[in-house]
N, CA, C and O atoms as a GROMACS GRO file, in nm:
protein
  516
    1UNK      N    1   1.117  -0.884   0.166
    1UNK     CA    2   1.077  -0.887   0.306
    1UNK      C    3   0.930  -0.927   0.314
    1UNK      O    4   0.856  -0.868   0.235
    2UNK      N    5   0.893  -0.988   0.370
    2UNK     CA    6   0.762  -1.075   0.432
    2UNK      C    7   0.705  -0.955   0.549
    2UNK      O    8   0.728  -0.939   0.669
    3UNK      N    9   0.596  -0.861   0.418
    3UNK     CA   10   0.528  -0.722   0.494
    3UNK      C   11   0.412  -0.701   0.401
    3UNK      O   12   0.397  -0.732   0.283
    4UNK      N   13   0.323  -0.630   0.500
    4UNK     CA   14   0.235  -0.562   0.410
    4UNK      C   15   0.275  -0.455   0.345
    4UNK      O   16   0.332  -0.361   0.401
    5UNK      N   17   0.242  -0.462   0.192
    5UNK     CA   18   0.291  -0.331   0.191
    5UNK      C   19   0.139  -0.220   0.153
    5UNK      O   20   0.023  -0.262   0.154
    6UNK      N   21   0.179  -0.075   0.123
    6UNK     CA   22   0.045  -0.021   0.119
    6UNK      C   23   0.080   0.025  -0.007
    6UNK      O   24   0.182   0.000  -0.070
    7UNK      N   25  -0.013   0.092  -0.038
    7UNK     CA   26   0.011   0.176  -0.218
    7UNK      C   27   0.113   0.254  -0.208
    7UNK      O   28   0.205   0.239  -0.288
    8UNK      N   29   0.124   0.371  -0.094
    8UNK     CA   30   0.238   0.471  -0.089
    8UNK      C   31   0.344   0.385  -0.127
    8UNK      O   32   0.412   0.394  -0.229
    9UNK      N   33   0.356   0.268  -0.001
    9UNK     CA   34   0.492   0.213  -0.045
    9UNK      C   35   0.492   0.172  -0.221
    9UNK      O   36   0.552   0.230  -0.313
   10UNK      N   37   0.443   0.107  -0.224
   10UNK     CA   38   0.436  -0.001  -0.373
   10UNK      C   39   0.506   0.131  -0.455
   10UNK      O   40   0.622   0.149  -0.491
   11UNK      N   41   0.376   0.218  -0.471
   11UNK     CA   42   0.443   0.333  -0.559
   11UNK      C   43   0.576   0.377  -0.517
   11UNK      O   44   0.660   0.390  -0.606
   12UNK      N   45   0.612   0.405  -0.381
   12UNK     CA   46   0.787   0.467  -0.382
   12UNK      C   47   0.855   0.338  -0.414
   12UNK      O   48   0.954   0.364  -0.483
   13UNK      N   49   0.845   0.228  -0.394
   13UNK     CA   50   0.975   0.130  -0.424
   13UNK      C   51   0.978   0.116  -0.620
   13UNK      O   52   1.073   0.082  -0.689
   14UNK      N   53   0.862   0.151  -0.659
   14UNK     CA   54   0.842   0.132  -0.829
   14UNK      C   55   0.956   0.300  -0.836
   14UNK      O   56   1.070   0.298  -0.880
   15UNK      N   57   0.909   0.389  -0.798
   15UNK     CA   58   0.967   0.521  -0.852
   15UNK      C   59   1.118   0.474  -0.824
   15UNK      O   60   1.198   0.488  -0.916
   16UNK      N   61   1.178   0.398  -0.657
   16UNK     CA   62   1.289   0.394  -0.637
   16UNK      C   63   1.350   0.301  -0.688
   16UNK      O   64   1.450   0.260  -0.628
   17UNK      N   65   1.312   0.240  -0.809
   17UNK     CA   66   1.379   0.137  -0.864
   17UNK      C   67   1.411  -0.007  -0.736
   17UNK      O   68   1.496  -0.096  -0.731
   18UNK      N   69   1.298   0.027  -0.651
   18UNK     CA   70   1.316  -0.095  -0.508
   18UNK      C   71   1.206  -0.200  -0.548
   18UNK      O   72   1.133  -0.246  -0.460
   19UNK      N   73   1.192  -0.239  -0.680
   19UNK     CA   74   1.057  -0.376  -0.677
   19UNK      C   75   1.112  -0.503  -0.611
   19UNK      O   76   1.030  -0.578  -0.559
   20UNK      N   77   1.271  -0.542  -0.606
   20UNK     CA   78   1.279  -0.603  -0.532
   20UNK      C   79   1.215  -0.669  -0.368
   20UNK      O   80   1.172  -0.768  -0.308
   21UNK      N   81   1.243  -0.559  -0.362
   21UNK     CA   82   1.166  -0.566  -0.191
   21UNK      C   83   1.049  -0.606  -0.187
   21UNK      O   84   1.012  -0.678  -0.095
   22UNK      N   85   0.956  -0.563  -0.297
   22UNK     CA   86   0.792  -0.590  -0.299
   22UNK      C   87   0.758  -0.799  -0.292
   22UNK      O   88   0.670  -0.862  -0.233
   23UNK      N   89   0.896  -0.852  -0.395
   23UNK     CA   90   0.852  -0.988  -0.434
   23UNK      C   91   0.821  -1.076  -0.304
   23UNK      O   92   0.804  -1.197  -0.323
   24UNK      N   93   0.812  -1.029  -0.182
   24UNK     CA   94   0.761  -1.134  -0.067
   24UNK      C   95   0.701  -1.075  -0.048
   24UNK      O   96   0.667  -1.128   0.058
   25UNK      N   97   0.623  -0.969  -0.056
   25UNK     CA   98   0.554  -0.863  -0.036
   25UNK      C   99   0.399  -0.943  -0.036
   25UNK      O  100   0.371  -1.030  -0.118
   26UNK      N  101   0.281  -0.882   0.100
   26UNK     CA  102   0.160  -0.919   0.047
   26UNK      C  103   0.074  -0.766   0.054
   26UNK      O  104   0.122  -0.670   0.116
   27UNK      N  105  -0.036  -0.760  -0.004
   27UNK     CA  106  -0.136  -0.650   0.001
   27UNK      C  107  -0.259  -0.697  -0.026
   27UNK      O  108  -0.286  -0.813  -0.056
   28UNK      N  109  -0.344  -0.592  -0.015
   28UNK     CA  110  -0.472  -0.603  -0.029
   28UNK      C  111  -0.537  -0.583  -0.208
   28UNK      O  112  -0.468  -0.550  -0.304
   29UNK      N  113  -0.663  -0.610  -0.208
   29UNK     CA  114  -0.684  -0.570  -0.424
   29UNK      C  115  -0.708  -0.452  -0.381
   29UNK      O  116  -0.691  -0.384  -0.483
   30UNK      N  117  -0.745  -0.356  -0.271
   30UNK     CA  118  -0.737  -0.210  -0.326
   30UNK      C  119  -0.597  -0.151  -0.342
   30UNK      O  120  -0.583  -0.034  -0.379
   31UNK      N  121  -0.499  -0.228  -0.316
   31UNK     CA  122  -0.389  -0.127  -0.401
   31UNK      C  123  -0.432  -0.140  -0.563
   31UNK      O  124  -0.401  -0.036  -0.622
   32UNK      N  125  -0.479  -0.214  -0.629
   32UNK     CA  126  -0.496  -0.163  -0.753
   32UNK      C  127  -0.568  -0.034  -0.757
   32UNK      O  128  -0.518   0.050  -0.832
   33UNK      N  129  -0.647  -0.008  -0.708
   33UNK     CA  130  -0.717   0.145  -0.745
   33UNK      C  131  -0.663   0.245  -0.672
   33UNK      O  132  -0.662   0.364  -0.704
   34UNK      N  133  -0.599   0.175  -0.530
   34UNK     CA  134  -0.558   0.355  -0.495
   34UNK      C  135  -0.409   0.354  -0.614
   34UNK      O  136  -0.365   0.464  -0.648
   35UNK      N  137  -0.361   0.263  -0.654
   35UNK     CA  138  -0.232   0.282  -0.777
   35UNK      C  139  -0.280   0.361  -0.865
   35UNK      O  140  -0.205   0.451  -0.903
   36UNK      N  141  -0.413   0.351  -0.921
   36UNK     CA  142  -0.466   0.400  -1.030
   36UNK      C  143  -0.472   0.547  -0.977
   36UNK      O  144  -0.434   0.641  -1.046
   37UNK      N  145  -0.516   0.559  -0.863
   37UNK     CA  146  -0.575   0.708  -0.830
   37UNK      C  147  -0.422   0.770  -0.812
   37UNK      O  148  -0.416   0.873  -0.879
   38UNK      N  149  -0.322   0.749  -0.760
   38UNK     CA  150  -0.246   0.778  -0.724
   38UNK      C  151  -0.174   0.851  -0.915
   38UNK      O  152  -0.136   0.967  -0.932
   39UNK      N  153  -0.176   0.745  -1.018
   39UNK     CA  154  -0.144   0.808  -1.132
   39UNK      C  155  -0.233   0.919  -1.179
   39UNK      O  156  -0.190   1.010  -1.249
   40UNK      N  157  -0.376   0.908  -1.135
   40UNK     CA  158  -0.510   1.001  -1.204
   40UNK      C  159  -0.401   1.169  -1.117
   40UNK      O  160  -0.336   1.258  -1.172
   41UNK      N  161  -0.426   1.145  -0.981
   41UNK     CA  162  -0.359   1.299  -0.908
   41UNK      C  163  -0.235   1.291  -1.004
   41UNK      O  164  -0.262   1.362  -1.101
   42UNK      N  165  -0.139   1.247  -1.014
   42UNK     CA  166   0.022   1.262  -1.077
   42UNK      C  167  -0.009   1.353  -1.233
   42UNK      O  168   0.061   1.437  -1.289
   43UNK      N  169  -0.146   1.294  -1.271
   43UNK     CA  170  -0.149   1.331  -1.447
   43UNK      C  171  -0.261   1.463  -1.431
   43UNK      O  172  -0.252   1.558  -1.510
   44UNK      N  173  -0.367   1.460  -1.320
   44UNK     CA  174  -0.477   1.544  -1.348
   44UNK      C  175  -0.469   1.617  -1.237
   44UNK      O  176  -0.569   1.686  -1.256
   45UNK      N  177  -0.422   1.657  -1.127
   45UNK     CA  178  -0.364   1.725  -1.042
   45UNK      C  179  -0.216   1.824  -1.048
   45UNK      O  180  -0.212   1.939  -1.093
   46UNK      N  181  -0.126   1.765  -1.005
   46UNK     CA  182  -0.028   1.784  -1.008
   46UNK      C  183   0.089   1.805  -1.115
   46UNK      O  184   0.208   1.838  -1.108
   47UNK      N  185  -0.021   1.763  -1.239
   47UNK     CA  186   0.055   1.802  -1.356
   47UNK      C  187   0.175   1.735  -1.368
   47UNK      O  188   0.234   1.747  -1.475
   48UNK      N  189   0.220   1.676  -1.290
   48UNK     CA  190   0.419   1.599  -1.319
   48UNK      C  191   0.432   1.498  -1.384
   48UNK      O  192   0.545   1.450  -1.383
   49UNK      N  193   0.330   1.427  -1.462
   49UNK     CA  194   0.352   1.288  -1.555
   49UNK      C  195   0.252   1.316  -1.679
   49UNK      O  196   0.145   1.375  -1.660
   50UNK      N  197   0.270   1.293  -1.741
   50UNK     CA  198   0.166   1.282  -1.896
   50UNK      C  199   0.059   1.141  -1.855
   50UNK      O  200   0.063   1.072  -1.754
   51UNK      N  201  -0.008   1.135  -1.940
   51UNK     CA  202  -0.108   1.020  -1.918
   51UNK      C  203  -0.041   0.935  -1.979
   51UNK      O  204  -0.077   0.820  -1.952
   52UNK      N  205   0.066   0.944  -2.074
   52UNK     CA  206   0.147   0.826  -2.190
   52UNK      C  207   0.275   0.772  -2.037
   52UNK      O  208   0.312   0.656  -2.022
   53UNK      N  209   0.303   0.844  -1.982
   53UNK     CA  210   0.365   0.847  -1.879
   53UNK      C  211   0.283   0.718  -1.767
   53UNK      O  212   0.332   0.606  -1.756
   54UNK      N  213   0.167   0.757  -1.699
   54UNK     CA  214   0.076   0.723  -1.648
   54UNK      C  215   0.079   0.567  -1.688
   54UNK      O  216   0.125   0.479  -1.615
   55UNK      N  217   0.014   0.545  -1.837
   55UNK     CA  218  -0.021   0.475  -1.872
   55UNK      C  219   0.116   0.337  -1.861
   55UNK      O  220   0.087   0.222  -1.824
   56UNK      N  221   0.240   0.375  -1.895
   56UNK     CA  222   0.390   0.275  -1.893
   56UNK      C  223   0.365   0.241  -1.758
   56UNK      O  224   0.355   0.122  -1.725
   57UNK      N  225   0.350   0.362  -1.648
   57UNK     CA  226   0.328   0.299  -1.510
   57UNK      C  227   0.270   0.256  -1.493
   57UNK      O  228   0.307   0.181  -1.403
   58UNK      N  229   0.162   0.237  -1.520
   58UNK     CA  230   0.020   0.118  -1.473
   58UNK      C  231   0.057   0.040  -1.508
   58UNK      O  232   0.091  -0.037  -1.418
   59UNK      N  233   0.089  -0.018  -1.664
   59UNK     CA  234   0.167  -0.150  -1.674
   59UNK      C  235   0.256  -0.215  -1.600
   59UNK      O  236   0.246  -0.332  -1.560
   60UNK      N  237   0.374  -0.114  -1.573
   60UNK     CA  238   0.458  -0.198  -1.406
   60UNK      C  239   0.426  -0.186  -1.306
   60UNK      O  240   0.500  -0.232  -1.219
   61UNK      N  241   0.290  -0.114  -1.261
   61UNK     CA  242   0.251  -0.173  -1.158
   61UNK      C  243   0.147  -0.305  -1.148
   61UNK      O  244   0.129  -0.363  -1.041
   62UNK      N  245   0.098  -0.335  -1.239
   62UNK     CA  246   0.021  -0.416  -1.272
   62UNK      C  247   0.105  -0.574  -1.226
   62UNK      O  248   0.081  -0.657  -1.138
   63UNK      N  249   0.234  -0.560  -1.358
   63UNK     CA  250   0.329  -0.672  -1.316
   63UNK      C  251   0.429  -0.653  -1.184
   63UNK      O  252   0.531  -0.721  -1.196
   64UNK      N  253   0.422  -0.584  -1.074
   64UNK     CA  254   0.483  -0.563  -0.962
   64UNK      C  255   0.354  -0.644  -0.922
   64UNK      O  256   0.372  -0.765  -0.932
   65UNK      N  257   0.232  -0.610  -0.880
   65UNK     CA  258   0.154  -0.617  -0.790
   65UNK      C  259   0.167  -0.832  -0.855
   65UNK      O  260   0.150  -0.922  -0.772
   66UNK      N  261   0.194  -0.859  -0.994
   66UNK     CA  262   0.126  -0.980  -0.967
   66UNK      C  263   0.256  -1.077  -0.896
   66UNK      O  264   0.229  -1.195  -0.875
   67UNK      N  265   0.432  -1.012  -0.851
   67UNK     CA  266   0.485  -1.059  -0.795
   67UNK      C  267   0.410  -1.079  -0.674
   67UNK      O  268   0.411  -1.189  -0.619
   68UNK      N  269   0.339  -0.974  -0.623
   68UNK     CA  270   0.314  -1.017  -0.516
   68UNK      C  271   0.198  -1.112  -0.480
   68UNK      O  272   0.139  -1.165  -0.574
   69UNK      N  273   0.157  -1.140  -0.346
   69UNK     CA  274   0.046  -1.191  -0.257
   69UNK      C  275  -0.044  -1.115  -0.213
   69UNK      O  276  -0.022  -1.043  -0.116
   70UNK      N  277  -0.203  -1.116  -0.298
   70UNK     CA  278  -0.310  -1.024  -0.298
   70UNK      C  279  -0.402  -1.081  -0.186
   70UNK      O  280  -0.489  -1.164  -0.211
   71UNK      N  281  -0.384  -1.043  -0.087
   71UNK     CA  282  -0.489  -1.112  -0.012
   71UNK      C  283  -0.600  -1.018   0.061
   71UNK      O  284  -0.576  -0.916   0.126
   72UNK      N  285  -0.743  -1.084   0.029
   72UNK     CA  286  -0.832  -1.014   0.081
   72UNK      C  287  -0.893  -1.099   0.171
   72UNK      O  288  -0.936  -1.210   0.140
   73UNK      N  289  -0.898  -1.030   0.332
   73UNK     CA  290  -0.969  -1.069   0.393
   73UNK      C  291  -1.136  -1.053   0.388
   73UNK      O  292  -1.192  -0.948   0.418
   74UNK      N  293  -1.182  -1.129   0.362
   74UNK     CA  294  -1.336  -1.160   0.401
   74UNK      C  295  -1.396  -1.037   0.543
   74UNK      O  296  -1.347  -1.012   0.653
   75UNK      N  297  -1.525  -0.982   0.468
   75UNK     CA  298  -1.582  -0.983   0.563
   75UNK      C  299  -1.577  -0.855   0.625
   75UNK      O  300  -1.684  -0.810   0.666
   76UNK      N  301  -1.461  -0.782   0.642
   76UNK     CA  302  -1.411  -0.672   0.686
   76UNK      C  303  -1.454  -0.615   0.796
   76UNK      O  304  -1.452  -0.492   0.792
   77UNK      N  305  -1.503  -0.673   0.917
   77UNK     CA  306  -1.504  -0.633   1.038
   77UNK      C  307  -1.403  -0.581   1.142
   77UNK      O  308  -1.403  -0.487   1.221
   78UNK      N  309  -1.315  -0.678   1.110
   78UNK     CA  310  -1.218  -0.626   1.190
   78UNK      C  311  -1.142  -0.544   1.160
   78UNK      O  312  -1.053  -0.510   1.237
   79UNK      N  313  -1.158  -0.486   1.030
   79UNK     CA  314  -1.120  -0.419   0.979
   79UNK      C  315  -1.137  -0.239   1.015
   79UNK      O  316  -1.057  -0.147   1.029
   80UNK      N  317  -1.298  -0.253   1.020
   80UNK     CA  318  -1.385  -0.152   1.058
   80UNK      C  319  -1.376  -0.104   1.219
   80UNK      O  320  -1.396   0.012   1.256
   81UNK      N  321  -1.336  -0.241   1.325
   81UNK     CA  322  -1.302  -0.158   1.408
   81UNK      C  323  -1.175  -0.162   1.430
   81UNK      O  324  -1.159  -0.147   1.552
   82UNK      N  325  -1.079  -0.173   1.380
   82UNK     CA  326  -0.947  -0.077   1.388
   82UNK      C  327  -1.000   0.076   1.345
   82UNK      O  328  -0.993   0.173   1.421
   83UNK      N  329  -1.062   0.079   1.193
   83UNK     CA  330  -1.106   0.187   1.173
   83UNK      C  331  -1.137   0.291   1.251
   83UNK      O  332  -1.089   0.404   1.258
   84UNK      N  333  -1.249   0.222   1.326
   84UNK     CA  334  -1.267   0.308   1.458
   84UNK      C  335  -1.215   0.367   1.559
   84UNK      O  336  -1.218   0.483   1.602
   85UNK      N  337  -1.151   0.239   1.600
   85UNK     CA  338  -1.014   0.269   1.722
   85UNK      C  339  -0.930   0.338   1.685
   85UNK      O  340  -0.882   0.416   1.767
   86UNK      N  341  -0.886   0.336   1.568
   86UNK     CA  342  -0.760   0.399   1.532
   86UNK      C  343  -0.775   0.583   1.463
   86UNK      O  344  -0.694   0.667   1.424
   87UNK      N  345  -0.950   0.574   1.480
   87UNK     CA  346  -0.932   0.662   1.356
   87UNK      C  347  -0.920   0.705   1.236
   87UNK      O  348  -0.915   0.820   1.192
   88UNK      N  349  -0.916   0.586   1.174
   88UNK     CA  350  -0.822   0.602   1.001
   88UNK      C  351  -0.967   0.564   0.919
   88UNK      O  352  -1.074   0.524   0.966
   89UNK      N  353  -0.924   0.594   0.766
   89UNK     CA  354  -1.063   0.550   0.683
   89UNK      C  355  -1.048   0.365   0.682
   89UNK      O  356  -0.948   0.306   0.723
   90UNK      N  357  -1.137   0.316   0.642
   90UNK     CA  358  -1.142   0.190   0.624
   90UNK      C  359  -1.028   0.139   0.548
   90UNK      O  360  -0.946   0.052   0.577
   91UNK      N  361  -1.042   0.207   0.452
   91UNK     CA  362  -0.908   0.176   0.362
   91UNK      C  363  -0.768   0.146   0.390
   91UNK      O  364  -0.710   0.049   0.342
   92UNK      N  365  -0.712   0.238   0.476
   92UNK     CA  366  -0.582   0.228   0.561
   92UNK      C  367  -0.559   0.091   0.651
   92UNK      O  368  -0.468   0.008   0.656
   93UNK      N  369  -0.733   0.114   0.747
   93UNK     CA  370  -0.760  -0.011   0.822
   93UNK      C  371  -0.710  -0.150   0.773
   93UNK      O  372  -0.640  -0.233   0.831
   94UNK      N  373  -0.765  -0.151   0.652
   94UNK     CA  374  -0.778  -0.278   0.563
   94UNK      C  375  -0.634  -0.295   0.556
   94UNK      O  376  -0.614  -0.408   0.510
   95UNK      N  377  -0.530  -0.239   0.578
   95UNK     CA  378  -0.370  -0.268   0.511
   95UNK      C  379  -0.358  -0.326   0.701
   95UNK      O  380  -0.398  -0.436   0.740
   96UNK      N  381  -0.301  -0.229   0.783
   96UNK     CA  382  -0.352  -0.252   0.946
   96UNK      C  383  -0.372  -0.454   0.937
   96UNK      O  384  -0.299  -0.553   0.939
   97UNK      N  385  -0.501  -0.423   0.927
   97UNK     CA  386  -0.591  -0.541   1.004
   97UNK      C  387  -0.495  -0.666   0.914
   97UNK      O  388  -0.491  -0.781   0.960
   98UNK      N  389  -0.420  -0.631   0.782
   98UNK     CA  390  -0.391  -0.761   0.711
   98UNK      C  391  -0.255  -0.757   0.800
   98UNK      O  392  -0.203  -0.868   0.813
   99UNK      N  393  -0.193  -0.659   0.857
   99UNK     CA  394  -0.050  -0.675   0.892
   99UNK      C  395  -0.057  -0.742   1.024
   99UNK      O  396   0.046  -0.787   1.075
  100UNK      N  397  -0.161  -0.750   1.078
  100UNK     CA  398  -0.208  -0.773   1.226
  100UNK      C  399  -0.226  -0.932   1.184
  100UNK      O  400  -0.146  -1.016   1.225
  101UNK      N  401  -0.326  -0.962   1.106
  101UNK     CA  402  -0.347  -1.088   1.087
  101UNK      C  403  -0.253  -1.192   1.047
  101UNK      O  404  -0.270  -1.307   1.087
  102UNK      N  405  -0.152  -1.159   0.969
  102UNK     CA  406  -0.054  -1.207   0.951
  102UNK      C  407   0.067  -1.224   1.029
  102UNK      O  408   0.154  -1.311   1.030
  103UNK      N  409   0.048  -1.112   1.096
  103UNK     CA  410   0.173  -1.124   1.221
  103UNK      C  411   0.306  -1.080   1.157
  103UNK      O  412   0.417  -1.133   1.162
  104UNK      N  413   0.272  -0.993   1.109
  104UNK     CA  414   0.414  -0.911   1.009
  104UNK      C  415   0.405  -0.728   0.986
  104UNK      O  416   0.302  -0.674   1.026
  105UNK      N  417   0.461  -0.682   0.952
  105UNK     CA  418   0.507  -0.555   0.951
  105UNK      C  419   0.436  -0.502   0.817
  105UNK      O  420   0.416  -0.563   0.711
  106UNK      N  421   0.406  -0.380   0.852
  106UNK     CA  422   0.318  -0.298   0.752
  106UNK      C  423   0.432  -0.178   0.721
  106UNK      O  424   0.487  -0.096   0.795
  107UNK      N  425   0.443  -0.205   0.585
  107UNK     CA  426   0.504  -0.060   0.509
  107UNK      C  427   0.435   0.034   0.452
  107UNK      O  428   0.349  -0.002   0.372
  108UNK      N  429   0.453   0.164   0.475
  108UNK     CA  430   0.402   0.274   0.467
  108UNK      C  431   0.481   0.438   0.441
  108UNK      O  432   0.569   0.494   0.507
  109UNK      N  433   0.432   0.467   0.360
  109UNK     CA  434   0.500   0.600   0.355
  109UNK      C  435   0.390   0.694   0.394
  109UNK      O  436   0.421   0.810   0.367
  110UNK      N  437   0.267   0.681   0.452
  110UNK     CA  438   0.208   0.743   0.519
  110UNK      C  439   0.233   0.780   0.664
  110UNK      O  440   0.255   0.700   0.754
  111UNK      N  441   0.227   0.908   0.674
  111UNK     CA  442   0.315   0.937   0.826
  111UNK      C  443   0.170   0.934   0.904
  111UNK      O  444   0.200   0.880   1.010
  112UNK      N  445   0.099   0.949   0.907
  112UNK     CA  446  -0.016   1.002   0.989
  112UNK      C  447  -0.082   0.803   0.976
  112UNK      O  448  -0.136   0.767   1.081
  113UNK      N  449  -0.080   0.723   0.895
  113UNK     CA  450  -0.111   0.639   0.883
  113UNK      C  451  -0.013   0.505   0.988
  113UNK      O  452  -0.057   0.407   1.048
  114UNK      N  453   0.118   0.555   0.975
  114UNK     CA  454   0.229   0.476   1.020
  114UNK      C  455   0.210   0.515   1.159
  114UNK      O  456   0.212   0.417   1.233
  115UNK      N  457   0.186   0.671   1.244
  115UNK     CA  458   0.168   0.690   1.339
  115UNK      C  459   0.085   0.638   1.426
  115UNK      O  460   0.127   0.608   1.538
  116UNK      N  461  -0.047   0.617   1.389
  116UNK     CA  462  -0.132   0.549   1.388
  116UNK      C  463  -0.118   0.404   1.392
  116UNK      O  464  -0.064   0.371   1.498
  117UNK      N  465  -0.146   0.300   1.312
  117UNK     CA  466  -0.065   0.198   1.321
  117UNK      C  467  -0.015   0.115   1.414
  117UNK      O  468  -0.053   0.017   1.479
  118UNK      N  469   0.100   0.197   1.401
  118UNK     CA  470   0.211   0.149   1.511
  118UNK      C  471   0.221   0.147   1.657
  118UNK      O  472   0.308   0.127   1.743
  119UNK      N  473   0.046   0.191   1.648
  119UNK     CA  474   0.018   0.113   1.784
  119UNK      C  475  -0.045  -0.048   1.839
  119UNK      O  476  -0.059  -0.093   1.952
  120UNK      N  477  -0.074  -0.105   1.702
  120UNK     CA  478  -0.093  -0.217   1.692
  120UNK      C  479   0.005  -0.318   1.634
  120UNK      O  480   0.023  -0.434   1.670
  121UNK      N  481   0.082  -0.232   1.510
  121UNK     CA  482   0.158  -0.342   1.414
  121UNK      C  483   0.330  -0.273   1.410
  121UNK      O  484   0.369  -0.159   1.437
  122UNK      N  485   0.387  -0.363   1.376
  122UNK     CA  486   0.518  -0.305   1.350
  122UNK      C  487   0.488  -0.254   1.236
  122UNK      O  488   0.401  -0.306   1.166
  123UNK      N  489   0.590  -0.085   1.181
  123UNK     CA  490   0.553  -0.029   1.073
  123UNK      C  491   0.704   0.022   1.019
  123UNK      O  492   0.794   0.023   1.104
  124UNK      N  493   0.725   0.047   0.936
  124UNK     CA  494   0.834   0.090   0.846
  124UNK      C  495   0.821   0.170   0.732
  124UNK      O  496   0.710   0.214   0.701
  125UNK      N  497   0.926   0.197   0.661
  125UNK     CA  498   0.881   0.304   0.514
  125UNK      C  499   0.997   0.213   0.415
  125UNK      O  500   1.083   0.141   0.465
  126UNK      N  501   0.983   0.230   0.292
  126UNK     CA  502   1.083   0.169   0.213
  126UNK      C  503   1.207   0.194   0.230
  126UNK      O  504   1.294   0.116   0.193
  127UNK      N  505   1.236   0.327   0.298
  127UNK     CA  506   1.409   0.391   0.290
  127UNK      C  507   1.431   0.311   0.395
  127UNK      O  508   1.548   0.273   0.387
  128UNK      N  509   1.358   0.249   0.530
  128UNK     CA  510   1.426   0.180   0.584
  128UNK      C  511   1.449  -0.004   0.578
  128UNK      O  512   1.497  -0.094   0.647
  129UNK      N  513   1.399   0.010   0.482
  129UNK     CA  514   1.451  -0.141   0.463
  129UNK      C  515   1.572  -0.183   0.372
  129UNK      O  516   1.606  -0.301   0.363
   0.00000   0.00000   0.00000
């Protein structure tokens, strides 16, 4: 599907065996680090993965993310005021402002993020696609 997707998603379609869905998929380069952070909480938080664990996943996310379309917008203004308007950290914004710019649907497994959102962009979660 031709969407933004965000890290939440990326990470649930990798756990749900859904990478399919990702290959029309575009995002931003900070899903590489919130991916990373997202394994750092899994291994140094939450205790539920080993770092040897961790580490196999970073590799498929690495080759998931290069199916996809990394696009960074320049500049990040408009970014900053969604930020504003909406409330959200920049970061979130930055997924937002690419789904806006593109004229396509933002996936999210963030509820407070999707709520948000979806007052500008069409939004979805992986279970519903």
């Amino acid at each position: 599907m031709k969407a933004v997707f965000d890290s939440s998603s990326i990470f649930e379609a990798i756990l749900q065996g859904k990478i399919h869905v990702l290959s029309e998929g575009v995002t931003t380069p900070l899903a590489y680090y919130e991916l990373g952070n997202i394994l750092w909480k899994r291994v140094r938080l939450h205790g539920d993965i080993s770092e040897m664990e961790a580490l196999k996943l970073w590799k498929l996310i690495v080759k998931t993310l290069n199916l996809m379309q990394i696009i960074d917008i320049k500049g990040g203004e408009e970014a900053l005021k969604i930020s504003i308007k909406l409330e959200l950290t920049f970061y979130d914004s930055a997924y937002v402002n690419l789904a806006k710019t593109k004229n396509i649907p933002l996936i999210t497994e963030d509820g407070k993020l999707r709520r948000k959102a979806e007052k500008i962009v069409e939004t979805h979660s992986i279970n519903e696609l």
